[in-house]
Every structure is written in C-alpha cells, then in structure tokens.
C-alpha positions as CSV (number, residue, x, y, z in Angstrom):
1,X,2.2,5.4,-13.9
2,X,4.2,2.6,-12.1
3,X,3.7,2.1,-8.6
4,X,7.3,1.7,-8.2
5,X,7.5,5.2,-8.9
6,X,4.8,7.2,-7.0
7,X,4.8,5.5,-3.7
8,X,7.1,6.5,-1.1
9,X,6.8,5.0,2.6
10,X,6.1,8.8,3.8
11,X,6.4,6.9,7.9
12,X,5.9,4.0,10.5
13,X,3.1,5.7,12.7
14,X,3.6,2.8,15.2
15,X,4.9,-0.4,15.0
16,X,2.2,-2.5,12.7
17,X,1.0,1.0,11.0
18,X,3.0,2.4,7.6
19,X,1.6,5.1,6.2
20,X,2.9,5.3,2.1
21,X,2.6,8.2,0.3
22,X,1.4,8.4,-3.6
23,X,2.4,11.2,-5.4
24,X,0.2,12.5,-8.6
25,X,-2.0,9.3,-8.4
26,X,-6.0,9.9,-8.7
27,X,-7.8,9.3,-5.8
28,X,-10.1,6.8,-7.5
29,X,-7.0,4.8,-8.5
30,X,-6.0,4.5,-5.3
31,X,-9.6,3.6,-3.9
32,X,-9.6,0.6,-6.4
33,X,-6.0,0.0,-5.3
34,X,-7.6,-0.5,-1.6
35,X,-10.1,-2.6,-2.8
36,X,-8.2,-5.0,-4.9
37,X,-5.4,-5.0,-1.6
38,X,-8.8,-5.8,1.0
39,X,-9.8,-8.4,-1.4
40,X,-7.1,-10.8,-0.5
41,X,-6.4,-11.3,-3.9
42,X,-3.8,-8.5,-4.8
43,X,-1.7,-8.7,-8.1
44,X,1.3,-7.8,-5.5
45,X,1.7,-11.2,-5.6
46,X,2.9,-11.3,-2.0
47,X,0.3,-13.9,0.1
48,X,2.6,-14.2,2.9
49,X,2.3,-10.1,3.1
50,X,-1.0,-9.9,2.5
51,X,-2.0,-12.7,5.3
52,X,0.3,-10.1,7.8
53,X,-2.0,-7.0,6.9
54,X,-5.2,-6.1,8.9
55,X,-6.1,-3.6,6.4
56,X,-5.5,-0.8,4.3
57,X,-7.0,2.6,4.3
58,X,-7.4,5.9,2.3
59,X,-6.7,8.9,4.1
60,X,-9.7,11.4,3.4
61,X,-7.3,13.4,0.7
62,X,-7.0,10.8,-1.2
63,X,-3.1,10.6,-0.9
64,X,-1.7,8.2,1.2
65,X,-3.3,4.8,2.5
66,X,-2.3,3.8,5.9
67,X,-1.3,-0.2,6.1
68,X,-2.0,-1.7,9.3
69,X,-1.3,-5.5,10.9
70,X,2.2,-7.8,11.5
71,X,4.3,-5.5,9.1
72,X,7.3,-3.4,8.8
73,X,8.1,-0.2,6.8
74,X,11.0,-2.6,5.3
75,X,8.4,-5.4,4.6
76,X,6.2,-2.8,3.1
77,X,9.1,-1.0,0.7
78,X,10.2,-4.6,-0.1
79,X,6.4,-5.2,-1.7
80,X,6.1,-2.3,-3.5
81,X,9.8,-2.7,-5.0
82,X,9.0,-5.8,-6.4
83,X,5.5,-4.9,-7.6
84,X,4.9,-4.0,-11.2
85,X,1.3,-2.2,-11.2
86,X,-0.2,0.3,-13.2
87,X,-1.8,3.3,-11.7
C-alpha cells in the first residue's frame, strides 16, 4: 500500500498539531513508521520538515499518528504527496 493513498490529514488540532489519518494500515506498520520518522532519518526525504517536527505519535488504536512541532496541515499534506513509501 502507498502512503500516498491511505493517509488523509483527518485535522489541525491546534496550530503545530496535525493529526493524519491511515486508512487499512496495520498498526505495527505504522509503529515502525513512527520510529523511522523519530529517528531523524526518514526516507520522506524532507530534512527541513523533519528539523520543524517535535514528534510523532500513535494514537492507542493504532490509526492515526498525531504530528506535533513548527508545522502546518499544508506542510504536512505537501510531505506525504511527495513521498513514495510502502506500507
């Protein structure tokens, strides 16, 4: 599954929180996507992004992960657009 086509920016909680959405992804997917995001070495490609972001978290159902840090809902949509992963 590409990311391009599962995640979905479900909402801005607050300005420097974005909340996206993964539809029909396993929830040990998206743990290892958290983990390779946290890392600082993502293969988004995007080091100006990552260096904005705080962190990233799994919500406890395993279906979103919540972005927090210096970011936009546009910035965020922009990454994932130009991001060819795997899931």
């Amino acid at each position: 599954m590409d990311i391009r086509d599962v995640a979905t920016i479900k909402h801005e909680v607050e300005e420097g929180k974005v909340v996206v959405q993964f539809e029909g992804v396993d929830k040990q997917k998206l743990e290892d996507l958290v983990t390779e995001c946290s890392s600082g070495v993502c293969s988004c490609g995007s080091e100006e992004f990552l260096s904005n972001v705080d962190a990233f978290v799994l919500s406890d159902d395993g279906k979103t992960i919540e972005i927090s840090g210096k970011i936009s809902a546009k910035e965020v949509a922009q990454t994932l657009s130009d991001w060819q992963k795997d899931l």
